[in-house]
N, C-alpha and C positions, 0 to 999 in steps of 0.2 A: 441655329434655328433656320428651318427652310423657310425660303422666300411664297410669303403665299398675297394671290392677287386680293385687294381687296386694303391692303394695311394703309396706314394712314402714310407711310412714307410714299406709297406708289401715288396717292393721290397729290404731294406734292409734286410732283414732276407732270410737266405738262412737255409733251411729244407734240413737234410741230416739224412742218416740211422744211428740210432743208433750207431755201431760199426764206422762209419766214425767218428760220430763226439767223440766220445771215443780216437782216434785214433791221431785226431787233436787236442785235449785236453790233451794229452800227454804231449806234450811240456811244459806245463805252470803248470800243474795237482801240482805242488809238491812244486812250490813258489807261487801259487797264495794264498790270504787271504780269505778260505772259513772259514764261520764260523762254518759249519758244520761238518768240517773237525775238526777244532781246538775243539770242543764239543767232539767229537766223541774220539780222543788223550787225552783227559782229563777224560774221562770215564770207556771210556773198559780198558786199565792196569789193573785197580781194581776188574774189575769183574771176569776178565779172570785170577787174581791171579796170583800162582806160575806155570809155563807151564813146569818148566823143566821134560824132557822125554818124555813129551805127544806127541801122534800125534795129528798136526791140519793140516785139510783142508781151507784153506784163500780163500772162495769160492767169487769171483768178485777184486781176488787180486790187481789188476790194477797195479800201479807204485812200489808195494812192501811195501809198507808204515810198513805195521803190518808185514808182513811176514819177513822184516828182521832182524826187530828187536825182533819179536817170536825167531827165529832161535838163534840170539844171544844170547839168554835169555836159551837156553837150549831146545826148541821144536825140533821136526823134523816136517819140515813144508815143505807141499804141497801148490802151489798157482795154482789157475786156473783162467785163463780170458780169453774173448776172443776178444779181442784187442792186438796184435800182436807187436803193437809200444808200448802200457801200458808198458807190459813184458818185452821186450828191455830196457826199462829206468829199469826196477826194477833189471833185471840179470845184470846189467851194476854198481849200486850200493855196494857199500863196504859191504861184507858180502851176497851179493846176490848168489854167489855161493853156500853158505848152504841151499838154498833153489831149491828145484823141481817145475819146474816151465810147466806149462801145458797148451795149448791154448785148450779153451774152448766153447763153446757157455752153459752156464747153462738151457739154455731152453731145453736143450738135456740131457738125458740120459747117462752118461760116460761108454763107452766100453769096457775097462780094468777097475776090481775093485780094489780099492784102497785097502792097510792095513788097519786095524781097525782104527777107526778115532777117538778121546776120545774127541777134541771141533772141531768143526767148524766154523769160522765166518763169517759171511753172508754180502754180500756186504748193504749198505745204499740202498731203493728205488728208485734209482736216473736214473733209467732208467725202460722203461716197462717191459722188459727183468730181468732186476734185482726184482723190483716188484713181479712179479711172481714167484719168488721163495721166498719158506717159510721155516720156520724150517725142518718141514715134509716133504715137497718134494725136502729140500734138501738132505735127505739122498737115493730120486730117484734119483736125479742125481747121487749120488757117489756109487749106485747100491749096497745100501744096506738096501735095503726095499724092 
């Protein structure tokens, strides 16, 4: 059966911007069972190694997941997002204080340059906004390219 506009399944779906639904996904972002999430926790520790002293940029930080426990671990870490409730849950977490926490949109350009940033990590594709940034123009956002 062809997809035709008007069915009662299109009316369940509600399309909202990006950052809304970022925003509305807050809430639930840190107990629900993504498995991408759960991949992703099983992964990076090892790659990203030993962090103590480094500086990182936690670019698409959302709820603090990496950045708090970076910080804990001995980084000095910078998060950026630009979901405004994300950041609220993640400064609101034990250990969130050691972390600088930045409202951001990554599709932009950062206006104050950061300190020298030795890892970055980049948020997952999971939005188009996130998408488009890559290694390389992550370091145009954090204005140092």
């Amino acid at each position: 059966m062809e997809f035709e506009p008007g069915l009662a399944s299109e009316r369940l779906i509600e399309y909202l911007p990006t950052k809304e639904g970022y925003d509305r996904w807050a809430a639930i972002y840190d107990a629900e069972e993504n498995p991408l999430i759960l991949l992703e926790e099983m992964h990076l520790p090892p790659l990203l190694g030993d962090v103590r002293d480094l500086a990182i940029a936690d670019l698409g930080g959302g709820t603090g997941r990496h950045a708090v426990r970076l910080a804990a671990a001995g980084a000095r870490v910078t998060a950026l997002d630009f979901s405004d409730v994300m950041m609220a849950r993640a400064r609101g977490k034990p250990g969130g204080e050691r972390v600088e926490f930045i409202a951001h949109d990554l599709t932009r350009r950062l206006r104050a340059k950061p300190a020298r940033c030795e890892v970055s990590r980049l948020a997952a594709a999971a939005s188009d906004e996130a998408a488009s940034v890559s290694g390389r123009s992550a370091a145009k956002v954090l204005g140092m390219s």
